[in-house]
C-alpha positions in Angstrom: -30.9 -15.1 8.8 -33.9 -12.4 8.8 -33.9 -12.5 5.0 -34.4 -15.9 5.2 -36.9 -15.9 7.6 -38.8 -13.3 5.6 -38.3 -15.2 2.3 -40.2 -18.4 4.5 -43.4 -16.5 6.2 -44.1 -15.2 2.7 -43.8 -18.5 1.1 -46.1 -20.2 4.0 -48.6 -17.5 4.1 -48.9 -16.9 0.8 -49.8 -13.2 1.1 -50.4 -11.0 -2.2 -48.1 -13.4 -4.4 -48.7 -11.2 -7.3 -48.1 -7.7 -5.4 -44.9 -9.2 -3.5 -43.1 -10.5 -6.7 -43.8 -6.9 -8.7 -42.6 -5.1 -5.1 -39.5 -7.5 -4.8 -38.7 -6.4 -8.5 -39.2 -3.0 -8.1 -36.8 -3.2 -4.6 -34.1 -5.2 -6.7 -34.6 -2.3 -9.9 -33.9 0.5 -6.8 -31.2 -1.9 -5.0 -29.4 -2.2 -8.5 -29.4 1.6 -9.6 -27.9 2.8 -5.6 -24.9 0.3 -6.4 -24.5 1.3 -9.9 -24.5 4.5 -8.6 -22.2 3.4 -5.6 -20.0 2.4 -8.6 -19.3 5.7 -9.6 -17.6 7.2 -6.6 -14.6 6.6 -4.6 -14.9 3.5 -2.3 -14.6 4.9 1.6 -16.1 2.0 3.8 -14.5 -0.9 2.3 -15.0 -4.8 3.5 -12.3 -7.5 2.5 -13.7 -11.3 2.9 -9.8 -13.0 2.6 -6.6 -12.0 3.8 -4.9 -12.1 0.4 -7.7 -8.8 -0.3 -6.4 -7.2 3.0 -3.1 -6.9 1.3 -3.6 -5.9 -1.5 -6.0 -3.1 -0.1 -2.6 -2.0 2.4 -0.2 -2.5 -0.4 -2.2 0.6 -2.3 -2.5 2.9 0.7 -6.4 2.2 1.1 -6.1 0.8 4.4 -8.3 3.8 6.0 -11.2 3.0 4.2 -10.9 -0.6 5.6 -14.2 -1.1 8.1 -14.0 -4.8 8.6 -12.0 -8.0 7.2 -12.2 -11.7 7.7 -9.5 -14.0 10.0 -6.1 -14.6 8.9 -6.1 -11.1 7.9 -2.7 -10.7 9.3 -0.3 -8.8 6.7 0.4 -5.7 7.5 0.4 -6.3 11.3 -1.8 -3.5 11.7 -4.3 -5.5 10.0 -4.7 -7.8 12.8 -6.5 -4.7 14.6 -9.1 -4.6 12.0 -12.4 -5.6 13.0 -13.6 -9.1 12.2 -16.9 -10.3 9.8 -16.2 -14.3 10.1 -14.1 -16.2 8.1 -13.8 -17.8 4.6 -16.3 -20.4 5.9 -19.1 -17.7 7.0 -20.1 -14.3 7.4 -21.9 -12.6 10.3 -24.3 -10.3 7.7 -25.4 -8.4 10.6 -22.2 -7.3 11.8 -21.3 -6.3 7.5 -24.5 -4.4 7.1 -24.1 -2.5 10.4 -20.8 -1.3 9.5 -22.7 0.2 6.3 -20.0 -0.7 3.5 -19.9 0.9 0.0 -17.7 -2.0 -0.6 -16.9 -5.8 -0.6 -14.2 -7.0 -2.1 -14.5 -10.6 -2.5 -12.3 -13.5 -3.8 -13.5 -14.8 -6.9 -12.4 -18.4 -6.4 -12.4 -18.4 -2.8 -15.9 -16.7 -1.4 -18.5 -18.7 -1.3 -21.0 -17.9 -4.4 -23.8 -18.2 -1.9 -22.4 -15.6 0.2 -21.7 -12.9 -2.7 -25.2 -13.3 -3.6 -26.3 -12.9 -0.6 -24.7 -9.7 0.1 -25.7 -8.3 -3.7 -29.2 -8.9 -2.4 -28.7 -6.9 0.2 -28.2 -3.8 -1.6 -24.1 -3.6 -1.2 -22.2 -3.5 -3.7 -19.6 -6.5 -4.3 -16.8 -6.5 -6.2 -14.8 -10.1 -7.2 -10.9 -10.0 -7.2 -9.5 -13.7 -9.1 -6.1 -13.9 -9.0 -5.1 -17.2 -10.5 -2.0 -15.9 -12.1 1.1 -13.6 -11.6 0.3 -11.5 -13.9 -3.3 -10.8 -12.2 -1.6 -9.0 -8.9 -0.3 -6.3 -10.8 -4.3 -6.1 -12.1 -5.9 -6.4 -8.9 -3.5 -3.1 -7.5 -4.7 -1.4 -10.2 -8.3 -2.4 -9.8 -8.4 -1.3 -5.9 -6.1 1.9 -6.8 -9.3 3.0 -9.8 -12.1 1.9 -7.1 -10.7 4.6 -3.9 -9.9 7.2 -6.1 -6.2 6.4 -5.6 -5.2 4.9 -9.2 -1.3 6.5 -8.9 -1.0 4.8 -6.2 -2.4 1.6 -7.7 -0.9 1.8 -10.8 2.7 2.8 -9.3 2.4 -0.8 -7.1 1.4 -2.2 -10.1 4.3 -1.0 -12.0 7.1 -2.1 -9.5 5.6 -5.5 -8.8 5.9 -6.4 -12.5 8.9 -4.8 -13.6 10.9 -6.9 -10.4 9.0 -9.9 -10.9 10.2 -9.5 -14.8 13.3 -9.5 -13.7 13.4 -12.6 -11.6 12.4 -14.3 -14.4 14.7 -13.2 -16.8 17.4 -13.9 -13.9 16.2 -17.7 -13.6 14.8 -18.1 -17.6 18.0 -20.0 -18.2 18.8 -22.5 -15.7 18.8 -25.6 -16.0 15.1 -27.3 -15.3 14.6 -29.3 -12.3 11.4 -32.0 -11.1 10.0 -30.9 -8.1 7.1 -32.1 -5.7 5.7 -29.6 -4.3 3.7 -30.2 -0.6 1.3 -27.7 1.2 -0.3 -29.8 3.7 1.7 -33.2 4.7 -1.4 -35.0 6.4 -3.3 -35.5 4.2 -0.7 -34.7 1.4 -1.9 -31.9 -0.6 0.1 -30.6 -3.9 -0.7 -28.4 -6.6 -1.1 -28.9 -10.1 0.1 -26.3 -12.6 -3.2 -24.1 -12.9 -2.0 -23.2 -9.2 -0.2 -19.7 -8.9 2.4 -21.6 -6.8 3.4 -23.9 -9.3 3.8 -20.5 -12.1 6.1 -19.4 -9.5 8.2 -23.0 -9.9 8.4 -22.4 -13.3 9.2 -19.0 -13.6 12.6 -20.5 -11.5 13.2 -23.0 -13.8 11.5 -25.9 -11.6 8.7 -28.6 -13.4 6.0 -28.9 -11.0 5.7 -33.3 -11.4 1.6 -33.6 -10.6 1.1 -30.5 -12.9 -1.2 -32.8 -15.0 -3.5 -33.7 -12.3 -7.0 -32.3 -12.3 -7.3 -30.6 -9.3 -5.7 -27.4 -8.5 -5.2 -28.7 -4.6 -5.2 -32.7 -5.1 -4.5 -35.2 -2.3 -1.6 -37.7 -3.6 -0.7 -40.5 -1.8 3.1 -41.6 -1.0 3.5 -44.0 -4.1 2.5 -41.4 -6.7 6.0 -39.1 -4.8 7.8 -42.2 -5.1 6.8 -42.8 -9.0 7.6 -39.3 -10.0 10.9 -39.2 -8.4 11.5 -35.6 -8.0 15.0 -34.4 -7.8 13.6 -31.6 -4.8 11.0 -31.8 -2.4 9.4 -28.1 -1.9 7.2 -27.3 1.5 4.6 -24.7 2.1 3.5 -26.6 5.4 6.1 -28.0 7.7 9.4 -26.8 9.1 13.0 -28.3 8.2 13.2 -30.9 10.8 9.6 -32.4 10.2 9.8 -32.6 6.7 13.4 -34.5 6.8 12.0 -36.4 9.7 8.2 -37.4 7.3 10.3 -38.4 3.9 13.6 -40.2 5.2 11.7 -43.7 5.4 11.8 -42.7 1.3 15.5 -42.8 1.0 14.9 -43.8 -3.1 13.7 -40.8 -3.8 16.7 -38.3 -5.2 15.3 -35.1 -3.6 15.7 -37.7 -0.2 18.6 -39.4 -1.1 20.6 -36.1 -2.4 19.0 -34.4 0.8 17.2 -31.5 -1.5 14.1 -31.0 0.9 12.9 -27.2 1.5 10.9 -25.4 3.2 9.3 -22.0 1.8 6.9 -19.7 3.4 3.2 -20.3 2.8 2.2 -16.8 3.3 4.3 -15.5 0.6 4.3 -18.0 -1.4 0.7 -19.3 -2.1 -1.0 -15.7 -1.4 -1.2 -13.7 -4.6 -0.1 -10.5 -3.2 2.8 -8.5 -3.9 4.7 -10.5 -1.4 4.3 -13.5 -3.8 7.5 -11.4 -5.2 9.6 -12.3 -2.0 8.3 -16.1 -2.3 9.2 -16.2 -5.7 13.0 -15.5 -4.6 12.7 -18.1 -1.8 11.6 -20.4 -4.0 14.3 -19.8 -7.2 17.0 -19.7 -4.3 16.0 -23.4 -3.1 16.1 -24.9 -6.6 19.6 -22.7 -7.2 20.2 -24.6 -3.9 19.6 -28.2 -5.5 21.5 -27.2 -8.6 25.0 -26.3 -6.9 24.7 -29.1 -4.7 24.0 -31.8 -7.5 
């Protein structure tokens, strides 16, 4: 908010306009070479704005250069004992600056652009992890390993994610494909299309994610649409068992209803792309094996 507030008196004042613009450049010129030069050493006071960060910065063995994180951050469960900057929504810049970071990690798809800018013009240095894909997990290990100085250990969490997750695949690369609907909120009733890491992880066990057309990687869908693509199973990230039987047996012409093929998956493992996604990935492929022995 100060930053703000400066940015507004000079604007209303209308001091030095000339002077202020080549002092602002010459700040940002400074600002720039410190984090470039940030860049060059081992991160030791990091700052994670999502939880999916948090576990990937644990799953390397950087945890003790972890200052501050964001809510949710609750994988490890030492992590819930790390101090608290806001939330995906907002950040408390006065509480990041005072814990002097030499490092955010933000989430390229899920941090606010605003707020990344935000914190760049504040001198820290920010660095964007995007995972969008399986593949991109084993990356982002690496990628935290190479910024602590601790690249074996990156590169060994790396190594064991893929070559396990490689092996799922070619476990499931054979069985028989299967329509699935996939829910992660049930009101309103959110899906994923098949950008979504969630829906790779269908695939991968031999399921065919039915909205994987649709536009949006989170779309609402309404009843009718279910009903139309008739899956054959009905996959939840949201609700336990009992609710979901207890929301779609009004739909008893749906197969996955009818044929009682409705399962429920974690969300936690299954929608963040950490490591973990590898124990979702099993929960999942075990559900549609599920469906397939039961007909």
């Amino acid at each position: 908010m100060r930053v703000w507030l400066l940015v507004i008196v000079m604007m209303l004042c209308g001091c030095g306009q000339h002077r202020s613009v080549q002092s602002s450049a010459a700040t940002s010129h400074i600002q720039q070479n410190a984090v470039a030069e940030m860049a060059t050493v081992p991160a030791r006071r990091i700052v994670s704005l999502a939880p999916g960060i948090t576990e990937l910065i644990y799953a390397v063995g950087a945890e003790p250069f972890l200052v501050a994180t964001v809510e949710y951050s609750d994988y490890p469960a030492e992590a819930k004992k790390i101090p608290r900057v806001g939330d995906a929504f907002r950040i408390d810049m006065e509480k990041l600056l005072a814990l002097k970071p030499d490092l955010v990690l933000a989430w390229g798809s899920g941090t606010a652009a605003t707020t990344i800018e935000q914190i760049k013009s504040l001198g820290v240095r920010v660095e964007s992890l995007d995972v969008k894909h399986i593949s991109e997990v084993s990356k982002s290990l690496i990628k935290i390993g190479q910024m602590t100085g601790l690249q074996r250990n990156g590169t060994q969490a790396a190594d064991i994610f893929d070559r396990e997750m490689s092996a799922l695949r070619g476990l499931y690369q054979d069985r028989s494909p299967i329509d699935v609907f996939v829910e992660v909120n049930a009101r309103p009733l959110y899906t994923v299309n098949g950008q979504h890491i969630l829906s790779e992880v269908l695939t991968l066990c031999g399921g065919r994610n039915v909205f994987a057309d649709l536009n949006q990687l989170a779309p609402i869908v309404g009843t009718e649409a279910v009903l139309k693509a008739n899956p054959d199973v009905i996959l939840s990230a949201d609700d336990k068992l009992e609710q979901l039987q207890q929301d779609w047996q009004q739909w008893p012409q749906i197969k996955a209803v009818k044929k009682r093929h409705l399962y429920v998956v974690s969300p936690d493992t299954t929608t963040r792309a950490t490591p973990r996604l590898l124990q979702g990935a099993k929960e999942v492929c075990q559900a549609l094996d599920k469906a397939r022995e039961l007909g």
